[in-house]
SETIBA-653082 format. One record per residue (C-alpha): z, y, x; residue number from 1. Coordinates in nm, 3 decimals. Layout:
residues N
REC         w         v         u   resi
REC         Z         Y         X    NUM
...
This chain:
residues 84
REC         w         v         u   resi
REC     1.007    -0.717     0.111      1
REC     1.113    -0.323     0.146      2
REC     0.829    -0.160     0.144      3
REC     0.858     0.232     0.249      4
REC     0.667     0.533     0.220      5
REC     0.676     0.874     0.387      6
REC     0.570     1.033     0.028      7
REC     0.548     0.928    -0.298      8
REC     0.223     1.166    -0.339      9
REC    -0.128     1.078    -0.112     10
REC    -0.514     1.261    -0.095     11
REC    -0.728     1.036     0.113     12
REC    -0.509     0.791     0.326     13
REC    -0.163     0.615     0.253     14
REC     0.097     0.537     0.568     15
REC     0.345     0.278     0.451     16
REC     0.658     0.077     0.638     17
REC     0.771    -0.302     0.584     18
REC     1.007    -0.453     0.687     19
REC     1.116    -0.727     0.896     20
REC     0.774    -0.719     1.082     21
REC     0.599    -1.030     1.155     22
REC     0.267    -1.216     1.235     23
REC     0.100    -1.276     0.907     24
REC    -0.179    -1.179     0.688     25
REC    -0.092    -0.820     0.479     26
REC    -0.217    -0.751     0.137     27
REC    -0.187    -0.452    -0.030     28
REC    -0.376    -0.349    -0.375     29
REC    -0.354     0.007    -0.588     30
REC    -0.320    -0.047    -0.921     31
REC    -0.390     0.225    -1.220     32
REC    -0.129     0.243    -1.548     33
REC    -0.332    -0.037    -1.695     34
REC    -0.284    -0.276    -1.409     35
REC    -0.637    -0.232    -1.280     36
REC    -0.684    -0.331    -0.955     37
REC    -0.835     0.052    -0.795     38
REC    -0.858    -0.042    -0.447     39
REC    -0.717    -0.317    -0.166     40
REC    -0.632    -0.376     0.212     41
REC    -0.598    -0.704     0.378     42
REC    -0.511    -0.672     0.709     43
REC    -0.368    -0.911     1.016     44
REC    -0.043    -0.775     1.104     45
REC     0.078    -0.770     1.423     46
REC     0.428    -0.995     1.519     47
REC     0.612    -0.602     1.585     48
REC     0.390    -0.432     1.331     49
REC     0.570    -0.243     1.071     50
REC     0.337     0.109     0.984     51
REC     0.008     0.090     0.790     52
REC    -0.237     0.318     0.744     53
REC    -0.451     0.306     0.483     54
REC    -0.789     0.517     0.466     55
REC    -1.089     0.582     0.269     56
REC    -0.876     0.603    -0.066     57
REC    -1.042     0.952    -0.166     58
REC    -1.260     0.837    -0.394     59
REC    -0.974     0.724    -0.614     60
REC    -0.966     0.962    -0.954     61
REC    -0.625     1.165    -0.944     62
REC    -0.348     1.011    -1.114     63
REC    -0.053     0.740    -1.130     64
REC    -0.076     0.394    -0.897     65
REC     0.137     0.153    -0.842     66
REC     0.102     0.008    -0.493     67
REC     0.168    -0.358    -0.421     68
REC     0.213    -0.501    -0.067     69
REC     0.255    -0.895    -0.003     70
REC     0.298    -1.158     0.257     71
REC     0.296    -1.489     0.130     72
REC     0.526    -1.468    -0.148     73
REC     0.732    -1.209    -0.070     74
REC     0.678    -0.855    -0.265     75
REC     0.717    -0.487    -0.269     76
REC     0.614    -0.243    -0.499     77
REC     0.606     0.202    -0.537     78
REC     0.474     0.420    -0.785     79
REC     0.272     0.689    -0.603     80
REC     0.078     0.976    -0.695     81
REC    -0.291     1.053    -0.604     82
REC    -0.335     1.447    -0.613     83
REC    -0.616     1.674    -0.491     84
């Protein structure tokens, strides 16, 4: 799965793009440089759904996450940057 972002850097909320929409359950998790698992989004996606935004992520300490989106067993993964 191609997972896209607008910017590589977010504050409070990420916006991300998949592709090849489709009806399925969406999981997406931040992880810190150790592999922690920071924060995470399940959501029911839509059969034409392709954007995502994800709120409430200000609480997150600044720094380096990787973010992780799946469906099923299919995979995409960024490096992003939480700044203030």
């Amino acid at each position: 799965m191609l997972v896209k972002i607008k910017s590589s850097v977010f504050i409070d909320r990420l916006t991300f793009e998949v592709d090849n929409p489709q009806k399925c359950l969406l999981k997406a998790v931040l992880q810190d440089d150790k592999g922690s698992v920071c924060s995470a989004l399940e959501t029911e996606a839509a059969n034409d759904q392709q954007i995502f935004n994800w709120n409430g992520l200000n609480d997150l300490p600044y720094g380096v996450y990787t973010l992780v989106v799946s469906r099923g067993a299919d995979e995409g993964k960024m490096r992003l940057v939480k700044r203030v």
